[in-house]
Biopython code that builds the backbone (N, CA, C, O; Angstrom):
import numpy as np
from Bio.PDB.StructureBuilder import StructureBuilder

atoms = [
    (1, "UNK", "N", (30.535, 33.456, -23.644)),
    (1, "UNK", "CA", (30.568, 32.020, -23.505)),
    (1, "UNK", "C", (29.295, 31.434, -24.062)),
    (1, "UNK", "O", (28.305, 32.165, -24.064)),
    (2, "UNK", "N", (29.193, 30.199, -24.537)),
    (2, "UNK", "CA", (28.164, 29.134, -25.170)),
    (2, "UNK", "C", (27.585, 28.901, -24.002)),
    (2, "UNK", "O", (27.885, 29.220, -22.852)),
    (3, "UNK", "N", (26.364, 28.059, -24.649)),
    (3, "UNK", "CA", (25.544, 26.906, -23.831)),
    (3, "UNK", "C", (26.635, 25.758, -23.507)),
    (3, "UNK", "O", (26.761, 25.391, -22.339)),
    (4, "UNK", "N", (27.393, 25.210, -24.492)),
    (4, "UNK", "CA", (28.179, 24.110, -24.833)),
    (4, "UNK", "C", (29.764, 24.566, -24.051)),
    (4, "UNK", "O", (30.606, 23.681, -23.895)),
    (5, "UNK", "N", (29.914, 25.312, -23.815)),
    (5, "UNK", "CA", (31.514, 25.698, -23.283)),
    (5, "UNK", "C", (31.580, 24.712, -22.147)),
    (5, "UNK", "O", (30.696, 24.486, -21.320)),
    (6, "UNK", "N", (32.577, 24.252, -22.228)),
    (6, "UNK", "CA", (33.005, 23.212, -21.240)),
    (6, "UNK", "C", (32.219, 21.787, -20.720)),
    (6, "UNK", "O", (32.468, 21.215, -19.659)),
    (7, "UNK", "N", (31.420, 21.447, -21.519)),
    (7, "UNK", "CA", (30.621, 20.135, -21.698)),
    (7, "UNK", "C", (31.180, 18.924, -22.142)),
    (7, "UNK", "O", (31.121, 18.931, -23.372)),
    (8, "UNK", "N", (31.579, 18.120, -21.822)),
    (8, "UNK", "CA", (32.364, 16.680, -22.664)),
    (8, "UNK", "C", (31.274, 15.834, -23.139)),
    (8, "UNK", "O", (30.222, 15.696, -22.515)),
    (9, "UNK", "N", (31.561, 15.221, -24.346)),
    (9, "UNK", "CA", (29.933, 14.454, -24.856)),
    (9, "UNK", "C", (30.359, 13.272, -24.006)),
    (9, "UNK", "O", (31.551, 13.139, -23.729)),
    (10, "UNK", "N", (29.584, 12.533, -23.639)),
    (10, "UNK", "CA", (29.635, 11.177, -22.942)),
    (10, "UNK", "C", (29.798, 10.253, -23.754)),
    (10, "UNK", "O", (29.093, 10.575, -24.710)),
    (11, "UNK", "N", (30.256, 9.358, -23.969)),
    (11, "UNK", "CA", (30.380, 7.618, -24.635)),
    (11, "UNK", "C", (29.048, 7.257, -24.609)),
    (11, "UNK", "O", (28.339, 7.592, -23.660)),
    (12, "UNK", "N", (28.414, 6.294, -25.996)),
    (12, "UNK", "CA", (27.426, 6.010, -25.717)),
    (12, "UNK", "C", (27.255, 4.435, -25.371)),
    (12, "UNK", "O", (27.297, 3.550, -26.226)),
    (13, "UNK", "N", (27.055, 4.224, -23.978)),
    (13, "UNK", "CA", (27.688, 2.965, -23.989)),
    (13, "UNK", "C", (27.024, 1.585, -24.120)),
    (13, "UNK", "O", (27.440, 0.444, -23.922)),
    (14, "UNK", "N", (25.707, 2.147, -24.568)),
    (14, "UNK", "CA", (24.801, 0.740, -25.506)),
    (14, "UNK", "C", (25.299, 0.805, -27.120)),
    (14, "UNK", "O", (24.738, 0.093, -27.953)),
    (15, "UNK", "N", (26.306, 1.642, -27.461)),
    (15, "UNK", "CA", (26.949, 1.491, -29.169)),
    (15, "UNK", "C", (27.828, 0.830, -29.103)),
    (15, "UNK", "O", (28.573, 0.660, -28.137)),
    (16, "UNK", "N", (27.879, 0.139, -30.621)),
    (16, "UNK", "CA", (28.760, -0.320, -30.990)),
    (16, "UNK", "C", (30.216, 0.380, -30.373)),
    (16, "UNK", "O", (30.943, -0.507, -29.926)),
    (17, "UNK", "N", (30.590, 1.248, -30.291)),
    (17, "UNK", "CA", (31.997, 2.013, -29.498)),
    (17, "UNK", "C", (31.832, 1.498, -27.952)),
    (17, "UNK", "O", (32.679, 1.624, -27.068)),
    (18, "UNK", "N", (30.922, 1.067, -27.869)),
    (18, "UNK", "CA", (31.207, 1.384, -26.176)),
    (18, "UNK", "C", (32.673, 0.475, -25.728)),
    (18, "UNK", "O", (33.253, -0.397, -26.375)),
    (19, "UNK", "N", (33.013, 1.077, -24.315)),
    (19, "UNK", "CA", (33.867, 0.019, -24.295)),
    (19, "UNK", "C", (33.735, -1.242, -23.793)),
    (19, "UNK", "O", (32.568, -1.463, -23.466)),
    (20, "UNK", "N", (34.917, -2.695, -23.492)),
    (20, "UNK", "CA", (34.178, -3.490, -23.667)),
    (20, "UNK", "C", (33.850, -3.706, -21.845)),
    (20, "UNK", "O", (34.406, -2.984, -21.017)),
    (21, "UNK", "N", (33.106, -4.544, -21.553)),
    (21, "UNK", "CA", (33.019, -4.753, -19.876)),
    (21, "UNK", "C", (34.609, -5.344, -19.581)),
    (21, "UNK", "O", (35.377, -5.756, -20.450)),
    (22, "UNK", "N", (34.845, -5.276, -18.286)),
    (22, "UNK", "CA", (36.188, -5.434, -17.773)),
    (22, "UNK", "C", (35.339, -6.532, -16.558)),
    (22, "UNK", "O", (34.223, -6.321, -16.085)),
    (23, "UNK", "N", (36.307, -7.799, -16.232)),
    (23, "UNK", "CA", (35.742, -8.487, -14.895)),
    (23, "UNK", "C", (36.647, -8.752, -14.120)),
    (23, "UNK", "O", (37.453, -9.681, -14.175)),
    (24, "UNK", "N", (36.480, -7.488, -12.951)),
    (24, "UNK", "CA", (37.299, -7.180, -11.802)),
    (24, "UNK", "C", (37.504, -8.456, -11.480)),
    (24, "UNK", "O", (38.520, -8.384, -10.790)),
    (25, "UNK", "N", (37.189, -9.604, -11.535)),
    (25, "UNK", "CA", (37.734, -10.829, -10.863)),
    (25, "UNK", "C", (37.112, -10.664, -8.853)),
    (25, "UNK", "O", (37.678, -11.183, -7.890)),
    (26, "UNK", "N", (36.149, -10.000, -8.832)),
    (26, "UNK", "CA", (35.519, -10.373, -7.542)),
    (26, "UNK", "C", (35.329, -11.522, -7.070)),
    (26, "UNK", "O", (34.476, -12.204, -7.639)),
    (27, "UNK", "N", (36.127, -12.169, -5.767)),
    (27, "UNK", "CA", (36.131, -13.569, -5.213)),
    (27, "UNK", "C", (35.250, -12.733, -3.547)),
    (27, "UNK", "O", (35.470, -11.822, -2.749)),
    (28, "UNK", "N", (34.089, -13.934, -3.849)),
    (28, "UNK", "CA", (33.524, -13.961, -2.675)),
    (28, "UNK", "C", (34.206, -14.298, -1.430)),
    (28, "UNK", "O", (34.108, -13.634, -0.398)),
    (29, "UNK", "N", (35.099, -15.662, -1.609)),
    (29, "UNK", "CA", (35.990, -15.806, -0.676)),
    (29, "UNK", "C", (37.015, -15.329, -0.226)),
    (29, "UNK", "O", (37.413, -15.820, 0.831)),
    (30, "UNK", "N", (37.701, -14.371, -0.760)),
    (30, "UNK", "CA", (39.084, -14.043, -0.903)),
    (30, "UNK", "C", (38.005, -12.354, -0.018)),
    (30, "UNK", "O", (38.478, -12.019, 1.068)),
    (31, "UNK", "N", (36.894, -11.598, -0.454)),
    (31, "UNK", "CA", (36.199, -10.858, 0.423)),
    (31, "UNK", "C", (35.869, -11.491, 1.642)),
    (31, "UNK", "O", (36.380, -10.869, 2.575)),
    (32, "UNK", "N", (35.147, -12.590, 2.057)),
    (32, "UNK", "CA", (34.967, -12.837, 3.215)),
    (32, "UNK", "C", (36.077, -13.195, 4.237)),
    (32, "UNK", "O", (35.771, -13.263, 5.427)),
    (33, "UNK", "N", (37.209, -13.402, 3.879)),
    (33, "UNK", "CA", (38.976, -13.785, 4.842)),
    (33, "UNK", "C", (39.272, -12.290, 4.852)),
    (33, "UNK", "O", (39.737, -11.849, 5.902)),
    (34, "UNK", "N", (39.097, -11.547, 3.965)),
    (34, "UNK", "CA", (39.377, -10.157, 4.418)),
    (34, "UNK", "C", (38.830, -9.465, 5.314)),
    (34, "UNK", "O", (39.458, -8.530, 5.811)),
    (35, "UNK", "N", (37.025, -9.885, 5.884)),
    (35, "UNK", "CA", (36.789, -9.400, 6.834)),
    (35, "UNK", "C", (37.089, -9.968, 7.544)),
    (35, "UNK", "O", (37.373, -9.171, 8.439)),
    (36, "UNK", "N", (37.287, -10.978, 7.909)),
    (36, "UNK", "CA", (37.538, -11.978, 8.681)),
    (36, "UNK", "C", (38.947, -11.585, 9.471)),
    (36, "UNK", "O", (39.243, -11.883, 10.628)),
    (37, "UNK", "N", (39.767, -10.788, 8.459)),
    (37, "UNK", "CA", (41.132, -10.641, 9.074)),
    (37, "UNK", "C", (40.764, -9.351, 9.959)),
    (37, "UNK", "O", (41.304, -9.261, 11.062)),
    (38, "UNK", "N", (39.725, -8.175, 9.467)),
    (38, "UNK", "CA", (39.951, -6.916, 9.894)),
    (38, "UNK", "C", (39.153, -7.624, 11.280)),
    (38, "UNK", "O", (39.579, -7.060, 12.287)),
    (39, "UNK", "N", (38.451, -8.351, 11.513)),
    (39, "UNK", "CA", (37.562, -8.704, 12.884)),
    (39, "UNK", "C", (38.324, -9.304, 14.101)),
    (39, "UNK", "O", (37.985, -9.357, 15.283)),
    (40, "UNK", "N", (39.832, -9.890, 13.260)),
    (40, "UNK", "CA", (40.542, -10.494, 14.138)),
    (40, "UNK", "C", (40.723, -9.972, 15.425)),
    (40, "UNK", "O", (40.691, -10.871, 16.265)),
    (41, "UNK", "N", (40.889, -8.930, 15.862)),
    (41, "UNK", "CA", (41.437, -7.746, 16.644)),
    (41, "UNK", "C", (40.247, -8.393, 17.572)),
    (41, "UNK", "O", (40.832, -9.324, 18.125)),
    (42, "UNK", "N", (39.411, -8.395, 17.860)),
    (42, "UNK", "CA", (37.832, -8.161, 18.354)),
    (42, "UNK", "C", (37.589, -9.928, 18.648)),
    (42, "UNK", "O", (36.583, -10.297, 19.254)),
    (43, "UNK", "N", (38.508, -10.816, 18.203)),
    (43, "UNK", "CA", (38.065, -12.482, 18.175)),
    (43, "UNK", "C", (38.177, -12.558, 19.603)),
    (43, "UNK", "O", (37.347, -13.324, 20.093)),
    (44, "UNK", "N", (39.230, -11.797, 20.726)),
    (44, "UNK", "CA", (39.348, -12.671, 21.912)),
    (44, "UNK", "C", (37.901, -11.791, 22.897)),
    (44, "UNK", "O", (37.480, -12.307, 23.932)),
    (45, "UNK", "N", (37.454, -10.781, 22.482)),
    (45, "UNK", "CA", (36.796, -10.030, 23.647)),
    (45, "UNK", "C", (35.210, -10.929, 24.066)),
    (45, "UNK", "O", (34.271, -11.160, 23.304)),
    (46, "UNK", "N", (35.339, -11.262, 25.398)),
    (46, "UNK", "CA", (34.334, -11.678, 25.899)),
    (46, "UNK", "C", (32.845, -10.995, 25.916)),
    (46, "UNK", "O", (32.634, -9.915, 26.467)),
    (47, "UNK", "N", (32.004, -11.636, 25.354)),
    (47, "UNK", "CA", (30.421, -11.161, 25.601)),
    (47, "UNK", "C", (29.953, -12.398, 26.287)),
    (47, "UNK", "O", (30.384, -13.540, 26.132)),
    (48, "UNK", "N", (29.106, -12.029, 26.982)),
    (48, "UNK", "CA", (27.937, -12.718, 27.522)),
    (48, "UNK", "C", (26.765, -13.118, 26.427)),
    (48, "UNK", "O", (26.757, -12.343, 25.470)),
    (49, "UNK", "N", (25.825, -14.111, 26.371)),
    (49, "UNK", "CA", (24.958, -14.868, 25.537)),
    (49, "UNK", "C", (24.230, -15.533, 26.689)),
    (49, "UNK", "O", (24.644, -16.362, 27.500)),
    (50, "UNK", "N", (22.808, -14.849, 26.531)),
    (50, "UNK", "CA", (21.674, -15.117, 27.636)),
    (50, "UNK", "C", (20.698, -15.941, 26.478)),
    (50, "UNK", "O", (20.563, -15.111, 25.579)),
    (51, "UNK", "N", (20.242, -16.709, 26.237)),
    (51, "UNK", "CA", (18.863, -17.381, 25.778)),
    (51, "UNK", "C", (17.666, -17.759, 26.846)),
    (51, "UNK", "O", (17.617, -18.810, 27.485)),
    (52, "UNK", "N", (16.704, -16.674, 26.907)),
    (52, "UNK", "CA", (15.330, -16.427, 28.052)),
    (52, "UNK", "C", (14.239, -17.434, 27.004)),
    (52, "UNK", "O", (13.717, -17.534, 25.894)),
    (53, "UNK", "N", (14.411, -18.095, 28.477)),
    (53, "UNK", "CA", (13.147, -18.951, 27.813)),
    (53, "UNK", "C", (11.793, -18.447, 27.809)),
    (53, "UNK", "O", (10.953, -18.936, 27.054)),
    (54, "UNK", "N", (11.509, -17.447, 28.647)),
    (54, "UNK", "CA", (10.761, -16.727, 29.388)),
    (54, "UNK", "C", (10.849, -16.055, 30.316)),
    (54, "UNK", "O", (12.021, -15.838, 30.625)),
    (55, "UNK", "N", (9.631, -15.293, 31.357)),
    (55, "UNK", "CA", (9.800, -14.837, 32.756)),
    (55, "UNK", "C", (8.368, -14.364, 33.370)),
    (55, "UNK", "O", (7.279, -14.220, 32.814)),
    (56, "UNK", "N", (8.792, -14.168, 34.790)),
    (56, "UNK", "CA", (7.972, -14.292, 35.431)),
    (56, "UNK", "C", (7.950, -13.683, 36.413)),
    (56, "UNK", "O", (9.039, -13.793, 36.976)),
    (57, "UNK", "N", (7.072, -12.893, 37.109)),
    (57, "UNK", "CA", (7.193, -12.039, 38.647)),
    (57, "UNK", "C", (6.496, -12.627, 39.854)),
    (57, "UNK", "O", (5.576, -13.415, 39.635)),
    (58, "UNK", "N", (6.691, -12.456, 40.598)),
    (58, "UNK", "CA", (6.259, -12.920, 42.022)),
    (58, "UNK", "C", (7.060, -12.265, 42.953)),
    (58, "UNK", "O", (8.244, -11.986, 42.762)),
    (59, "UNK", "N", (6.381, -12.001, 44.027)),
    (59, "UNK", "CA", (6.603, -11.321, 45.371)),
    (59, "UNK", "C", (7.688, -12.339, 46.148)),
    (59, "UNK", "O", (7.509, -13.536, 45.926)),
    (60, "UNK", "N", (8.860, -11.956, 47.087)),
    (60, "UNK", "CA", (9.950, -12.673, 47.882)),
    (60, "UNK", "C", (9.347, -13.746, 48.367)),
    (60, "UNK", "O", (9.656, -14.918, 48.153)),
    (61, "UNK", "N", (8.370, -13.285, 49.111)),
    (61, "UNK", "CA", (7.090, -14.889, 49.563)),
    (61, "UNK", "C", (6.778, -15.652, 48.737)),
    (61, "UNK", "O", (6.596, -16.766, 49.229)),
    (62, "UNK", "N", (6.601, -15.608, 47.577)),
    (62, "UNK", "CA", (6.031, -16.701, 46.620)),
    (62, "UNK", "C", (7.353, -17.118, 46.453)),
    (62, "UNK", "O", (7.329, -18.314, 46.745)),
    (63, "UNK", "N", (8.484, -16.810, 46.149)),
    (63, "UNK", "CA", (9.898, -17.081, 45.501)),
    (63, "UNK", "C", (10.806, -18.021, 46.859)),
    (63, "UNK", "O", (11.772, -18.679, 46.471)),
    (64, "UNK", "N", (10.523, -18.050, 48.167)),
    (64, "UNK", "CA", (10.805, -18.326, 49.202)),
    (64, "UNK", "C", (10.490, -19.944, 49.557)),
    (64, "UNK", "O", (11.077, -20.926, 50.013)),
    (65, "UNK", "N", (9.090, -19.537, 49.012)),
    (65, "UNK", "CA", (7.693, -21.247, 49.366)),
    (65, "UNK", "C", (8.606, -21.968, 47.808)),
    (65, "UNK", "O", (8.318, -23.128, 47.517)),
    (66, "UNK", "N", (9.188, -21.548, 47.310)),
    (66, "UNK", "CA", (9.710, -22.536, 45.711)),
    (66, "UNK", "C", (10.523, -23.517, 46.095)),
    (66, "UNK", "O", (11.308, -23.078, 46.936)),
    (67, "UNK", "N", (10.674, -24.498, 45.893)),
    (67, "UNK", "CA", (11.227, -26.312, 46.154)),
    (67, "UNK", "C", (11.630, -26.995, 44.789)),
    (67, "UNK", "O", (11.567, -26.536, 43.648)),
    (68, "UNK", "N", (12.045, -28.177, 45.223)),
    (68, "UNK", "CA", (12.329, -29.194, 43.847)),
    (68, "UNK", "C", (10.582, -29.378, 43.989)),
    (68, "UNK", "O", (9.603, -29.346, 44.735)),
    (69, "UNK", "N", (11.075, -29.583, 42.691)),
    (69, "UNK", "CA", (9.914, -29.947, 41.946)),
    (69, "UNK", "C", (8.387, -28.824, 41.625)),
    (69, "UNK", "O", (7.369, -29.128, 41.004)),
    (70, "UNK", "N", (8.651, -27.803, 42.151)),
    (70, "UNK", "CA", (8.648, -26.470, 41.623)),
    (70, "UNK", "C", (7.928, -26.240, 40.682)),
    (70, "UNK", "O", (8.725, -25.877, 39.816)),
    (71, "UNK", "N", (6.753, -26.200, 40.178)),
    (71, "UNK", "CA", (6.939, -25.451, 38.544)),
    (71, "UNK", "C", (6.434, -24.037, 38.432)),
    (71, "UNK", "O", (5.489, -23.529, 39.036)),
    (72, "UNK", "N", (7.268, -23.481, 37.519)),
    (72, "UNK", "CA", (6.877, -21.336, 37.267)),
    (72, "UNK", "C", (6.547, -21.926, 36.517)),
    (72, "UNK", "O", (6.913, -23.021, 36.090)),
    (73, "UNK", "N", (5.717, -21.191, 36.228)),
    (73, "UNK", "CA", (5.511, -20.128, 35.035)),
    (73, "UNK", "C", (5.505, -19.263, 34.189)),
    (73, "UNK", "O", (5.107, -18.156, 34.553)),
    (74, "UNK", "N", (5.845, -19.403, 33.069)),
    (74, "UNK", "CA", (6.756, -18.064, 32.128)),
    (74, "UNK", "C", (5.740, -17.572, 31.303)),
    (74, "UNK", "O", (4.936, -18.427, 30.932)),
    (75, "UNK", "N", (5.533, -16.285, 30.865)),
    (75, "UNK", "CA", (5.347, -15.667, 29.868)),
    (75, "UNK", "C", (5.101, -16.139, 28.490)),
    (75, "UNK", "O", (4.720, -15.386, 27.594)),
    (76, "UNK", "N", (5.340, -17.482, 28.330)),
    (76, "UNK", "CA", (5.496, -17.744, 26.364)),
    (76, "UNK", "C", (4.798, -19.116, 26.978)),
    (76, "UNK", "O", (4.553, -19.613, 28.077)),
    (77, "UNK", "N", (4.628, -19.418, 25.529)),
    (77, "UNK", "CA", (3.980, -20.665, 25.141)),
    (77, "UNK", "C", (4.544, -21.538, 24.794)),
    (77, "UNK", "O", (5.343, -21.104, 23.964)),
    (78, "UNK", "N", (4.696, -22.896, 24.927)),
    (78, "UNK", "CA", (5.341, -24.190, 24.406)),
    (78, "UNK", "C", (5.686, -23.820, 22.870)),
    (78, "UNK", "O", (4.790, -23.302, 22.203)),
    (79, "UNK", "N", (6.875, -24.050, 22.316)),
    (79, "UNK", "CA", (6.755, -23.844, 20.914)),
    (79, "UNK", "C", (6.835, -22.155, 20.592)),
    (79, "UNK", "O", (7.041, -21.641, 19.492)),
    (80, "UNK", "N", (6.664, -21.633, 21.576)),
    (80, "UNK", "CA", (7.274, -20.134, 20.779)),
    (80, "UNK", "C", (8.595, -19.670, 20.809)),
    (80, "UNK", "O", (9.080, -20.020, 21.884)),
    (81, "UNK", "N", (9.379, -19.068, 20.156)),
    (81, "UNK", "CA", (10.377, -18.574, 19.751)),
    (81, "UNK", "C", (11.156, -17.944, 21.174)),
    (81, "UNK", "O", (10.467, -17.092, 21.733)),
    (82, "UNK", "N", (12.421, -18.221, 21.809)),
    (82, "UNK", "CA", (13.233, -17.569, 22.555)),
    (82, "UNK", "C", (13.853, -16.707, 22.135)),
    (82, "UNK", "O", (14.295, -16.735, 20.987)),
    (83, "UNK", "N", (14.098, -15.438, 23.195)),
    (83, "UNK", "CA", (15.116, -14.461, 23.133)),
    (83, "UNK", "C", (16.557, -14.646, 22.876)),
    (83, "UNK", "O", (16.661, -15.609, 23.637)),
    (84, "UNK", "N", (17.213, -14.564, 22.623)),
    (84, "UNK", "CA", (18.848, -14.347, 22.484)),
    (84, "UNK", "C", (19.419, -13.045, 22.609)),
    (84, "UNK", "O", (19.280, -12.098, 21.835)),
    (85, "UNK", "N", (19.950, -13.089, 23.461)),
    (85, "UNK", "CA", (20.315, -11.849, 23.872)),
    (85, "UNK", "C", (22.402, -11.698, 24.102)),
    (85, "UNK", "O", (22.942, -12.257, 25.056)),
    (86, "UNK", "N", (23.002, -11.103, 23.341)),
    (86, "UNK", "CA", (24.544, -11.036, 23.688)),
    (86, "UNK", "C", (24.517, -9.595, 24.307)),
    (86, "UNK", "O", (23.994, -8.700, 23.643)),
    (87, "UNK", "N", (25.172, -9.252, 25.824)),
    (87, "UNK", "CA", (25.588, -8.212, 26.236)),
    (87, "UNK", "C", (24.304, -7.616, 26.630)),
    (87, "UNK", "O", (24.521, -6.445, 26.943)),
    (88, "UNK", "N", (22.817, -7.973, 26.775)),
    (88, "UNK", "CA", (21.915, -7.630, 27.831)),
    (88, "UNK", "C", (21.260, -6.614, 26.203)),
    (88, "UNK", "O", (20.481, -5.662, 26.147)),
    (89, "UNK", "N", (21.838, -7.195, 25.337)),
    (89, "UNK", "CA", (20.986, -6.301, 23.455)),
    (89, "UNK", "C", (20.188, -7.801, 23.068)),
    (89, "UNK", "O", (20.731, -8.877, 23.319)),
    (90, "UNK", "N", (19.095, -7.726, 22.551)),
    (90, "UNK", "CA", (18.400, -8.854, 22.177)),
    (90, "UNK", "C", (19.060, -8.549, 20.553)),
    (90, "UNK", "O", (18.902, -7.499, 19.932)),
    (91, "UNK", "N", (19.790, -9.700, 20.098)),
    (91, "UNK", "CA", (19.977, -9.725, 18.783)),
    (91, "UNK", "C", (19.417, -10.925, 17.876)),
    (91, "UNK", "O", (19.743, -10.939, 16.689)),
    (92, "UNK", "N", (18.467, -12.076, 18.466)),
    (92, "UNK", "CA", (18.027, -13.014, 18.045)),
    (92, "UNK", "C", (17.140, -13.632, 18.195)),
    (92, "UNK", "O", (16.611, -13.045, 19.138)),
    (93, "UNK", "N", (16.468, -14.511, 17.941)),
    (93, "UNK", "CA", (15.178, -15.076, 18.263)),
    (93, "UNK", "C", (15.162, -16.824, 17.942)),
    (93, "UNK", "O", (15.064, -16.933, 16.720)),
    (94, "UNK", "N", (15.202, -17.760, 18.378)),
    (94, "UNK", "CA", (15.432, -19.177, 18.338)),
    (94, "UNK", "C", (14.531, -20.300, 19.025)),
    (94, "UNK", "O", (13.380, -20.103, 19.414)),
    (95, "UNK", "N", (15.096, -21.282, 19.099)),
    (95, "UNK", "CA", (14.176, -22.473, 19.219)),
    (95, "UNK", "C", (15.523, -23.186, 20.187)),
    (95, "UNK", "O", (16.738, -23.046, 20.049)),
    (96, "UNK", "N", (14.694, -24.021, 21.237)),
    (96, "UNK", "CA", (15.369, -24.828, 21.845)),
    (96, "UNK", "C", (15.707, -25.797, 20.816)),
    (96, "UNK", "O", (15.139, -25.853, 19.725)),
    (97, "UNK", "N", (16.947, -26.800, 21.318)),
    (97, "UNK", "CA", (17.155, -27.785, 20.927)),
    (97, "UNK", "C", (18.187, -29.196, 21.451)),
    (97, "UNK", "O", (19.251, -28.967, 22.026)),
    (98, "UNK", "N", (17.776, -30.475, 21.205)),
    (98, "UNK", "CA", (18.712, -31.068, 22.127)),
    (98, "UNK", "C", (19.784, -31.781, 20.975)),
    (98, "UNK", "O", (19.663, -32.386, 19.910)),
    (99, "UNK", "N", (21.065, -31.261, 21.990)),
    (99, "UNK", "CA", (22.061, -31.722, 21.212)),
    (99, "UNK", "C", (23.102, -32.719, 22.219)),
    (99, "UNK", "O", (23.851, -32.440, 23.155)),
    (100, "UNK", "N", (22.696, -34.184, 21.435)),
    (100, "UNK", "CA", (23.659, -35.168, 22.288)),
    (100, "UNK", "C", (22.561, -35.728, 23.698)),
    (100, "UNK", "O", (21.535, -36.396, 23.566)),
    (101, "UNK", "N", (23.242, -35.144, 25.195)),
    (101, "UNK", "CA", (22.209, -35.117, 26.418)),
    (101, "UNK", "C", (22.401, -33.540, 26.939)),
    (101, "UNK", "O", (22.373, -33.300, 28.146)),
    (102, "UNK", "N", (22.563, -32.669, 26.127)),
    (102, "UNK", "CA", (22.235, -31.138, 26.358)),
    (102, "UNK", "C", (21.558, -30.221, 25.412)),
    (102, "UNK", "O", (21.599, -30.241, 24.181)),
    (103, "UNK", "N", (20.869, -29.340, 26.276)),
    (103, "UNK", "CA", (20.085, -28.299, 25.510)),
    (103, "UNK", "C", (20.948, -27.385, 24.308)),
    (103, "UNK", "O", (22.099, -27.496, 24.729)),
    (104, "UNK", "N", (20.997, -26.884, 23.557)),
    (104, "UNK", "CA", (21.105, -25.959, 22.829)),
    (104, "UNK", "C", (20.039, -24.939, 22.683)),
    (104, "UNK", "O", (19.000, -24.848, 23.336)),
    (105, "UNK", "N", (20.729, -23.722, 21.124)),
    (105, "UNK", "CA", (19.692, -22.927, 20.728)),
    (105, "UNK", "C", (20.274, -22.738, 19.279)),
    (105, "UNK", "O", (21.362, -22.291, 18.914)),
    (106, "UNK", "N", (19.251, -23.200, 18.603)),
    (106, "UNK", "CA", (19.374, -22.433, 17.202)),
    (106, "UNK", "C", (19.008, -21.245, 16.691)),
    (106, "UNK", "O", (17.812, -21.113, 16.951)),
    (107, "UNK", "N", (19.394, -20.344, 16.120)),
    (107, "UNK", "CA", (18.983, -19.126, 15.651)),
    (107, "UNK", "C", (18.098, -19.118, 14.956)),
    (107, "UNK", "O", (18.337, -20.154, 14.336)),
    (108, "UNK", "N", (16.824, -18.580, 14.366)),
    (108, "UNK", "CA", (15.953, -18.766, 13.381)),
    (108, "UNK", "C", (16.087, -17.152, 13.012)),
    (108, "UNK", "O", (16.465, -16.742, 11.915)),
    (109, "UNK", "N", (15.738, -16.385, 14.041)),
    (109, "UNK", "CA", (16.093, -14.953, 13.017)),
    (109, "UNK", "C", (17.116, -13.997, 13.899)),
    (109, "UNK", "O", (17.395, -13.973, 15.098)),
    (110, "UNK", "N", (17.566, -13.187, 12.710)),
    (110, "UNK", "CA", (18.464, -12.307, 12.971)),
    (110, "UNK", "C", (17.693, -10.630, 13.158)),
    (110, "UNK", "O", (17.249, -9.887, 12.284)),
    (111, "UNK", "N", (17.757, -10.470, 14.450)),
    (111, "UNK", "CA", (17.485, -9.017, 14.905)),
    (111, "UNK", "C", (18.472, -7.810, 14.373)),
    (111, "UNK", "O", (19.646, -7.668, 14.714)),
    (112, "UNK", "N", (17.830, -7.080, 13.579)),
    (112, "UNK", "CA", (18.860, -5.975, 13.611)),
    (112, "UNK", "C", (18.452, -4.600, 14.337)),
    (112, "UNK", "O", (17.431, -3.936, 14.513)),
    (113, "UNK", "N", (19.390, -4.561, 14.559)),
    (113, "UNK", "CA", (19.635, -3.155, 15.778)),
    (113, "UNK", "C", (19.474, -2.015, 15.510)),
    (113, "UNK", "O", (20.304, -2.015, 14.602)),
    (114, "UNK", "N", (19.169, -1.174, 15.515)),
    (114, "UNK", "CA", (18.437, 0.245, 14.971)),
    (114, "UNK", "C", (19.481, 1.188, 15.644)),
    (114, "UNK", "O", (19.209, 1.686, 16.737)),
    (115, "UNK", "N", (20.684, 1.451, 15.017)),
    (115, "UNK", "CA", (21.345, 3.014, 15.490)),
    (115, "UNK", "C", (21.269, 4.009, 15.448)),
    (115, "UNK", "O", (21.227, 4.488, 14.315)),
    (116, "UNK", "N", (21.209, 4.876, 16.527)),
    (116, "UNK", "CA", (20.621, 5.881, 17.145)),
    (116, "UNK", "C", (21.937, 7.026, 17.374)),
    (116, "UNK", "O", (21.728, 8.102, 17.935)),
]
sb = StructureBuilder()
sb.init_structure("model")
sb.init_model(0)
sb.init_chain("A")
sb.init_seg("    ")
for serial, (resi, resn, name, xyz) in enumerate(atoms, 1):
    if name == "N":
        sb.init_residue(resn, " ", resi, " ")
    sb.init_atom(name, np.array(xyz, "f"), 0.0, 1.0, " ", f" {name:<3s}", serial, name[0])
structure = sb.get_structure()
């Protein structure tokens, strides 16, 4: 047997021969309804969505003496970023906000989850 036995030469496909490009016709939209359909299954299942503004410890006695007008104290600073948390997993990080005469939360970043 050769060096060359059973080798196919390749196309050179910056030449003039090459062949020509083909355009699969990729629709961004027509991909995103497709996931959209495979997620369907999964649209009715309930999670929980916690947004911690902060926190704080104290002994049953300190938590006991607490009244209107009350104020704790949390952990963060005016203006820093809240937790978001779905299912007790922190997946987000946000900002209060008022929408109408109620609070909201906007997302500012997306946590990704490290699988193990």
């Amino acid at each position: 047997m050769g060096d060359n036995d059973g080798q196919v030469p390749l196309p050179d496909l910056n030449g003039a021969d090459a062949p020509p490009l083909v355009d699969v016709g990729y629709n961004e939209e027509e991909q995103t309804s497709r996931v959209a359909a495979d997620l369907e299954a999964v649209f009715d299942v309930p999670v929980q969505v916690s947004a911690v503004l902060g926190r704080s410890k104290m002994d049953v006695g300190e938590l006991l003496k607490l009244g209107p007008g009350a104020v704790l104290e949390l952990d963060r600073r005016v203006g820093e970023a809240i937790d978001i948390y779905v299912n007790n997993r922190l997946v987000a990080r946000g900002e209060v906000v008022l929408v109408e005469d109620k609070l909201g939360v906007t997302m500012t970043e997306i946590i990704k989850a490290e699988r193990s």
